[in-house]
N, C-alpha and C positions, 0 to 999 in steps of 0.2 A: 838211668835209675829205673827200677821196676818197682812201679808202685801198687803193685801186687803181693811184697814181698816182708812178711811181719819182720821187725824190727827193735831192737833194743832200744833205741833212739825214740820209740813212741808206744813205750811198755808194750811190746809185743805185738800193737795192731801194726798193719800195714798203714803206708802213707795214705790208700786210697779208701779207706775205715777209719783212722784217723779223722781225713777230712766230712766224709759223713756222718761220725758221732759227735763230734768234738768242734771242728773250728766254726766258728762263730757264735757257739752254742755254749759249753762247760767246759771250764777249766780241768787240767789233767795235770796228777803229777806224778816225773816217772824217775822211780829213783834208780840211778848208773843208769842213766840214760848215754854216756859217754865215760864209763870207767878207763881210770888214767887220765884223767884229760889234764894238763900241761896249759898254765894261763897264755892268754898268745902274745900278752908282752909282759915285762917286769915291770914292778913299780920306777925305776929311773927311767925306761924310756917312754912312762906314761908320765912322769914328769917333764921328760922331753918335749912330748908334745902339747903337754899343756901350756907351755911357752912358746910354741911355734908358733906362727900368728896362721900359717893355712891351715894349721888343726880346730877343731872345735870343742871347744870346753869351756866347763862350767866350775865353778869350784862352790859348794851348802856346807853351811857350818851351822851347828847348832850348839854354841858355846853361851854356858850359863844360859838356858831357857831362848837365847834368842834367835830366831834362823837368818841367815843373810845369804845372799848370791851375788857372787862375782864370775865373770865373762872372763873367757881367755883373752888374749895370753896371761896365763900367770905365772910371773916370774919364779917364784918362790913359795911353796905349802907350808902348811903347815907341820910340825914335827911331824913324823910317822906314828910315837909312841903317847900322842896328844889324842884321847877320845873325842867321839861326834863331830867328826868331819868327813867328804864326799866327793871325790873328782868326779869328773864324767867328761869322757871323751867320746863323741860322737862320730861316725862316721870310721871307726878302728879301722875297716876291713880295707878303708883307702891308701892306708900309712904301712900295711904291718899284712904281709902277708898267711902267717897263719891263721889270722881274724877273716881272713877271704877264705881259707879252706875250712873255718866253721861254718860261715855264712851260706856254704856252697852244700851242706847238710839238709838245705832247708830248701833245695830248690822241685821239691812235690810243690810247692807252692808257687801261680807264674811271676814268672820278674816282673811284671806288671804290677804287682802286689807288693814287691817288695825294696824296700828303703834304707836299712844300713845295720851295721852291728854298731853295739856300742856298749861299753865298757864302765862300768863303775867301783872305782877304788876306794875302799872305806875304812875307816877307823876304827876301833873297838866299838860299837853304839851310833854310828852312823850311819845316816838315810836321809832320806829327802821328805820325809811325813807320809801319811797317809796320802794316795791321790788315784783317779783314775785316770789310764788312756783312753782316745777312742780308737785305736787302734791294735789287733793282734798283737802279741808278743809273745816271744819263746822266752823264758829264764833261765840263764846257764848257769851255775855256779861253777867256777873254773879256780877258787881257790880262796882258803879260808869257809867260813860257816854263816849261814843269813838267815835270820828267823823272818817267816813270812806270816804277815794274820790278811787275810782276804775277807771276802763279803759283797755276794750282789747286790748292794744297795741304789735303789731308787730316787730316797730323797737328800741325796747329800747337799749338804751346802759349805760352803767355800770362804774361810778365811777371811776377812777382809784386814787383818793388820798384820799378814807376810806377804815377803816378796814373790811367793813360789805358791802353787796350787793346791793347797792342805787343806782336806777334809776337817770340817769342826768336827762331825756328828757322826766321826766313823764307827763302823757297825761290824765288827768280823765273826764272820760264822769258823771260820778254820781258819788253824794256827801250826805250821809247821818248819822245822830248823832243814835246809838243802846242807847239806854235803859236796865237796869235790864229785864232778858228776854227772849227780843231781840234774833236777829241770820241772820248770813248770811253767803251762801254757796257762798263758788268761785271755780272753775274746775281750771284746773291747767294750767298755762300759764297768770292770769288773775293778772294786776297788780295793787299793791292796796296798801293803806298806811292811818295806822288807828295813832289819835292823843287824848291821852286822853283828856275830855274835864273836869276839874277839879281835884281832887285828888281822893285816893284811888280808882284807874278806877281796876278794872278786868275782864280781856276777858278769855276764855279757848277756847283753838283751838285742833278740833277734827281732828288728820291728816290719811291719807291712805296715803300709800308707794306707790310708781308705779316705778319698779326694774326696771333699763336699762336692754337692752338684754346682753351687755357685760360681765355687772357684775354678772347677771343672772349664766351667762355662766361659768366669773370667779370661781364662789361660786359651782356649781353643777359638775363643772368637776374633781376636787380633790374627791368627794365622789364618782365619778363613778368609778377612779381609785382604790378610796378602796373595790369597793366592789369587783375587780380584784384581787386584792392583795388578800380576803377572798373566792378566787374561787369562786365565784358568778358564773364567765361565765368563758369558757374553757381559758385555759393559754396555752402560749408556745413560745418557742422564737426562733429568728428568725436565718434561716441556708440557707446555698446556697454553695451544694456540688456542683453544677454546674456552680461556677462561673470562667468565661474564666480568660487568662491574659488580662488587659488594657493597651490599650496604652492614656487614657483618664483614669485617677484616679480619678480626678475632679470629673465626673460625676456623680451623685446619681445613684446607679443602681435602672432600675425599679422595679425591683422583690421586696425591699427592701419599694420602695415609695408604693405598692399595699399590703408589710405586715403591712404598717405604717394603708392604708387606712382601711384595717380588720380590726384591732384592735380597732380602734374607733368606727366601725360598729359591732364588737360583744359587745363593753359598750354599745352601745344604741337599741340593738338588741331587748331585752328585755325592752317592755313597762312599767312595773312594777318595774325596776329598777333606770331608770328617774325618775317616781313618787315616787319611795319610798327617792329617791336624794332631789327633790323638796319638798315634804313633812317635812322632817328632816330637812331642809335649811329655808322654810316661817316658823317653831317653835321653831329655835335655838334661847337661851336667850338671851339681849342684855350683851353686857361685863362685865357692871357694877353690873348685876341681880344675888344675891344669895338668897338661899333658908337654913330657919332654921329647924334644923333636927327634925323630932316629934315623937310621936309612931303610931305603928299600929292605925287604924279604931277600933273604939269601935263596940264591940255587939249591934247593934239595930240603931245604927247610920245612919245620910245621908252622902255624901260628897258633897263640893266643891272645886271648884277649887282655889287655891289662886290666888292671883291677879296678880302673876308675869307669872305665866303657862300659856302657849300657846296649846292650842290644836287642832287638824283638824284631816279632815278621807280624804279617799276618797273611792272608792269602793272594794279596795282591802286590805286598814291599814288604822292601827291610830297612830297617832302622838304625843305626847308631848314631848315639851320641847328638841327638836334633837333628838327622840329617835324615832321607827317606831316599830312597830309591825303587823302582819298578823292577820285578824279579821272577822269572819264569825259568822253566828247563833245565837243566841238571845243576846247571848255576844255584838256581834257588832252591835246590833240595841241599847241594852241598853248604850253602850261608844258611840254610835253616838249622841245618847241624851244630855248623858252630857255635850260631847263638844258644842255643840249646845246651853243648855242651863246654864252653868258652873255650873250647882248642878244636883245632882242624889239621889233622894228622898230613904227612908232608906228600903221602900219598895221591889223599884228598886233595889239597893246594894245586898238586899239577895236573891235575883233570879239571881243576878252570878253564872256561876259555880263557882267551887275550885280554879280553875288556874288563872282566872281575877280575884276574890275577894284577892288573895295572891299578882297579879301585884298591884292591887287598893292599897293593904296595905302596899307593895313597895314604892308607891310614898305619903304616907301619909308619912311612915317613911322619904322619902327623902325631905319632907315641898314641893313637889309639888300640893296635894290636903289635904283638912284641915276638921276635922270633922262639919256636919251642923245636925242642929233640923229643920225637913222642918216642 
């Protein structure tokens, strides 16, 4: 992708003016931003999935004044021709391979950033209320019409007698109806509440994660201890032949508070320890994600990546799928490619050495990348 390169897809700027005017900052809206566009599934096989139990969904209805939410699987929706009701299928682009080649529109932005497409079928007057994300989102409207009222509001406050996240005190500065097309970006904080305007509406919303630091925290600090536990960094445990009698038992000895402080400064001692933590933690699969077993890579073959696999590098490894590896020399210029670009032309595959074309046929066998004809 040349993100140098103005685009219809983000009114005319480039990806790389886009992201200095716009993301994190003002909502943009850009109309044909994708003229023609073709919903990525039909309403029966978004019913499909709404029954699947590996799919994710939600079902909001807002029938006579009251909202309610029900969890997938659901067996059965409601009429199609019944106002003010709202699937949401999460995670499309896993199930439904055209929702990966929208998904794949947006990759000016790093996969680190980014978290799933997801799809909302609605009824004549159906939405989900007013609410804020704290995260990015693209708005696609991919079929039927959605009126949007938006508003940077500050002091919202939050419902307390529904089950879902509704703004009391919502505040819209702007008000407008998307078209097949259509799009509109909102940075996170920005609150907004879209209403279908007729039947068979479809939006698909392109989301980016943005981790607390906490959780961040939560997530990376368990695999630092593991790599403890696999003598990563020196081990040893804690003595004190030199400890007097107390008359203060109570007290924490210091010696003891300054072995505590080590030992978290020898986990994070090593730079490439953290990143190999965080790398393994932004491509672990979601819960629900399995993979069907395949065989090896053919003779003469490309690969790609399947649609569930996550991949990233950084300067020192590569990543899928929670897994890290050490990567240097023409090897790691070719696996940076691919991640980059999710296929690896059959060319490229046989200019591997030995040892990566045998990992490459490791995760073929394990249905994380899938034979391709480039």
């Amino acid at each position: 992708m040349d993100i140098t390169q103005k685009t219809p897809l983000l009114a005319g700027l480039s990806p790389e003016q886009f992201m200095r005017r716009h993301w994190q900052k003002k909502p943009l809206i850009v109309r044909q931003a994708l003229p023609g566009i073709a919903a990525p599934a039909s309403r029966a096989e978004l019913a499909r999935l709404a029954a699947d139990q590996d799919a994710e969904a939600r079902l909001i209805t807002h029938f006579e004044g009251q909202w309610k939410l029900r969890h997938g699987p659901i067996a059965k929706l409601p009429p199609f021709a019944k106002p003010g009701w709202t699937l949401l299928v999460q995670g499309l682009d896993l199930h439904v391979p055209a929702a990966r080649e929208l998904l794949d529109a947006f990759r000016f932005v790093p996969e680190a950033r980014l978290d799933d497409l997801m799809i909302s079928y609605a009824s004549d007057g159906g939405g989900v209320g007013p609410h804020f994300d704290s995260y990015d989102v693209f708005l696609i409207q991919v079929a039927g019409r959605r009126r949007w009222r938006i508003g940077a509001q500050k002091n919202a406050e939050l419902r307390d007698d529904v089950p879902l996240k509704i703004i009391a005190n919502f505040e819209p500065v702007e008000e407008f109806v998307l078209e097949p097309g259509d799009m509109l970006y909102l940075p996170p904080g920005w609150a907004h509440d879209g209403v279908a305007v007729g039947g068979d509406c479809m939006t698909c919303s392109v989301g980016f994660r943005a981790p607390w630091r906490v959780d961040l925290a939560r997530d990376l600090l368990p695999r630092l201890l593991d790599d403890a536990e696999d003598g990563r960094y020196a081990n040893g445990m804690y003595s004190d032949p030199k400890q007097p009698a107390t008359a203060q038992p109570g007290l924490v000895p210091m010696d003891l508070q300054n072995f505590a402080r080590d030992a978290v400064q020898r986990a994070m001692r090593d730079p490439r320890t953290l990143e190999r933590a965080l790398g393994e933690a932004l491509t672990e699969p979601k819960p629900r994600i399995w993979f069907a077993i395949g065989e090896p890579l053919p003779d003469g073959s490309g690969a790609r990546l399947d649609a569930r696999s996550r991949m990233m590098y950084d300067a020192s490894h590569l990543f899928i799928n929670g897994e890290s590896y050490r990567a240097g020399g023409r090897d790691a210029q070719l696996m940076r490619r691919f991640a980059d670009t999710r296929e690896l032309a059959a060319r490229d595959v046989g200019k591997l050495s030995r040892g990566a074309r045998e990992l490459l046929d490791q995760w073929t066998e394990d249905g994380w990348v899938q034979p391709w004809t480039s």
